[in-house]
N, C-alpha and C positions, 0 to 999 in steps of 0.2 A: 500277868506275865506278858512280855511282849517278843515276840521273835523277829528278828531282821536278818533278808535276806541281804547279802554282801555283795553274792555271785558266784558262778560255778558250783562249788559246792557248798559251800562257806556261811553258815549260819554265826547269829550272835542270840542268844537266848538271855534275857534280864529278868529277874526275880528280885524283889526287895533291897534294891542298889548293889547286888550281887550279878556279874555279867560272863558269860561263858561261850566261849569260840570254838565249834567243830569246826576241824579239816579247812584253818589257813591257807591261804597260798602266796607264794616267793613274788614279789615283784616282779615282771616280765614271764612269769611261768603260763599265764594264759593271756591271748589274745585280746585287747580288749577292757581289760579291768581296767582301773585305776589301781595305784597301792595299796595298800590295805591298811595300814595307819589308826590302829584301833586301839583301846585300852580295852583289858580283862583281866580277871580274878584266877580266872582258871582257863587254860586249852587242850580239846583234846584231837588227837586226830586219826582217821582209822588208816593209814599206813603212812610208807615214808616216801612219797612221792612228791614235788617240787610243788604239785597245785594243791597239794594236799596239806604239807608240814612246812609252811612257813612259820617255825615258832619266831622267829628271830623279828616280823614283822609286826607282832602283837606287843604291846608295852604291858606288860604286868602292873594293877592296880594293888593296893595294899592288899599280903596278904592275910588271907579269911581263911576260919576254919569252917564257918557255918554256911558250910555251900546248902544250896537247895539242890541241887540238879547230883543226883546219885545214879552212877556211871555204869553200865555192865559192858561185856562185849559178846561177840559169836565171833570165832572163830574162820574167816571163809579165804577164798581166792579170788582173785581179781581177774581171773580166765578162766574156760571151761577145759583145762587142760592140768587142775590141780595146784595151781602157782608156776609150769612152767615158763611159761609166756611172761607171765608180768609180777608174779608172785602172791604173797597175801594183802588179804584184805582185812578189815575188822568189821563187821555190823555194830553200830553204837545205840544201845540201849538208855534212853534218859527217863528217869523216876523223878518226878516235879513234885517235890514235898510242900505239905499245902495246899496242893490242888487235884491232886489223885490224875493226875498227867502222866499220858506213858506216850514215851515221843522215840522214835525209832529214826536213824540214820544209817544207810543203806551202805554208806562211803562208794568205792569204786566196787561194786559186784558183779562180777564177772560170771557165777556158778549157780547151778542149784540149791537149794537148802534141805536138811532134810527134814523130815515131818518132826522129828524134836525141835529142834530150831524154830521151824517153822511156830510150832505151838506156844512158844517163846514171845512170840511177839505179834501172836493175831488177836485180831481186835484195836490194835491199839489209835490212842486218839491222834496221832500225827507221823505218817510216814512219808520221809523224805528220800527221793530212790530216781538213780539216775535213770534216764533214756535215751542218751543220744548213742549209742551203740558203739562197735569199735573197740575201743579199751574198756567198755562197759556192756550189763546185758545192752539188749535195743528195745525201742519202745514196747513193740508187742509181747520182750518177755516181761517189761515192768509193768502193764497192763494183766499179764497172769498171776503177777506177784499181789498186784494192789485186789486181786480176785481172791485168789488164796489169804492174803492176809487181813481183808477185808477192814480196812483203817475208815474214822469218823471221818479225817482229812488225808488227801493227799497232796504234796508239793514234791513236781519235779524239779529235777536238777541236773547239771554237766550235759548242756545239750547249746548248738551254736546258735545265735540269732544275725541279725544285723549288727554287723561290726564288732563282733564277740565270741569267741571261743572259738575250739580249734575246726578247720575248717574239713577234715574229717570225718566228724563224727554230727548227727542228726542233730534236726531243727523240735522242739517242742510242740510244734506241729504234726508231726508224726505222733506224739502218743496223744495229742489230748482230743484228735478224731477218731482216736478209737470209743469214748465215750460218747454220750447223747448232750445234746446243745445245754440242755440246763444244768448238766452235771456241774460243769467247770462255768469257773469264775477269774477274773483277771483282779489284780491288784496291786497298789504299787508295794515297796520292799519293807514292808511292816504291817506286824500281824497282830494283834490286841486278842490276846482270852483272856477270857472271865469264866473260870471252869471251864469243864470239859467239852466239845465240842460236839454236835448233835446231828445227826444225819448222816447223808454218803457226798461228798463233794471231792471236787479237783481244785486246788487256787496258784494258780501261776501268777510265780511273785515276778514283780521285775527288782534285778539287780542292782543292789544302791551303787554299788563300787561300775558301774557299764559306765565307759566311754564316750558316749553317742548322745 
């Protein structure tokens, strides 16, 4: 299976010439990207926000019924104020059939989780969980989160670098000093598993779709 990161928050996940897009986003929606100009079988996105749900960006591939990637959600907020602020959110749950893969996307998380939820999805082999703070938790709570939920791999995501994203919200730098030097690994925007993933690490992808 191979995962590609895009940008912001925006994965492509490929399974058996079968290919699936979390959480799109609109041309000019963030700073920095390029278009997004992709083909998939399927999209899905955990709310309706502009960096989030660009379906109309994505070209639909013939479709398939025999997805690999089996879909759940949680329920959340995208603020700590219950959906006031910015409304809901979804947690996206992915089941990699074939490879006993439990891949978790965080989408925009704003809130705590509670210990059901929570139990939902700890352990699992791939969590993908913003940091740059602001319209999302900020590093230090996603560094409680990746504590609590204690995943094989972590990949952050929605957070600014050079020349990219919104100028707002935190650098990826902020969360990946809260680990120890060996923890995290750098790599460019493609990720290769062969089964399940082994240990405790951090891999910050870089962005195919960056500008720069």
């Amino acid at each position: 299976m191979k995962i590609t990161y895009l940008g912001h928050s925006c994965f492509k996940f490929e399974k058996d010439g079968f290919a699936m897009i979390i959480d799109p986003y609109k041309t000019g929606s963030v700073p920095g990207l390029l278009p997004l100009k992709e083909h998939a079988n399927q999209v899905v996105s955990s709310h309706k926000h502009d960096d989030h749900f660009g379906l109309s960006e994505v070209k639909f591939a013939v479709t398939r019924a025999d997805t690999p990637f089996m879909v759940s959600f949680i329920e959340t907020f995208h603020d700590d104020k219950e959906g006031a602020l910015r409304g809901f959110n979804n947690v996206i749950i992915v089941n990699v059939l074939g490879e006993d893969l439990k891949i978790v996307h965080m989408g925009d998380i704003g809130c705590d989780l509670s210990e059901e939820d929570l139990e939902k999805i700890r352990g699992c082999d791939i969590l993908m969980i913003p940091v740059g703070g602001y319209y999302t938790i900020d590093a230090a709570r996603a560094y409680e989160y990746v504590k609590q939920i204690s995943p094989a791999v972590t990949i952050p995501m929605h957070y600014r670098g050079d020349g990219f994203g919104y100028g707002e919200i935190g650098t990826v730098v902020e969360f990946v000093k809260l680990f120890e030097e060996g923890e995290v690994t750098r790599t460019d925007s493609e990720l290769e598993l062969d089964g399940r993933p082994e240990g405790k690490r951090v891999i910050v992808m870089r962005g195919k779709k960056i500008n720069v």
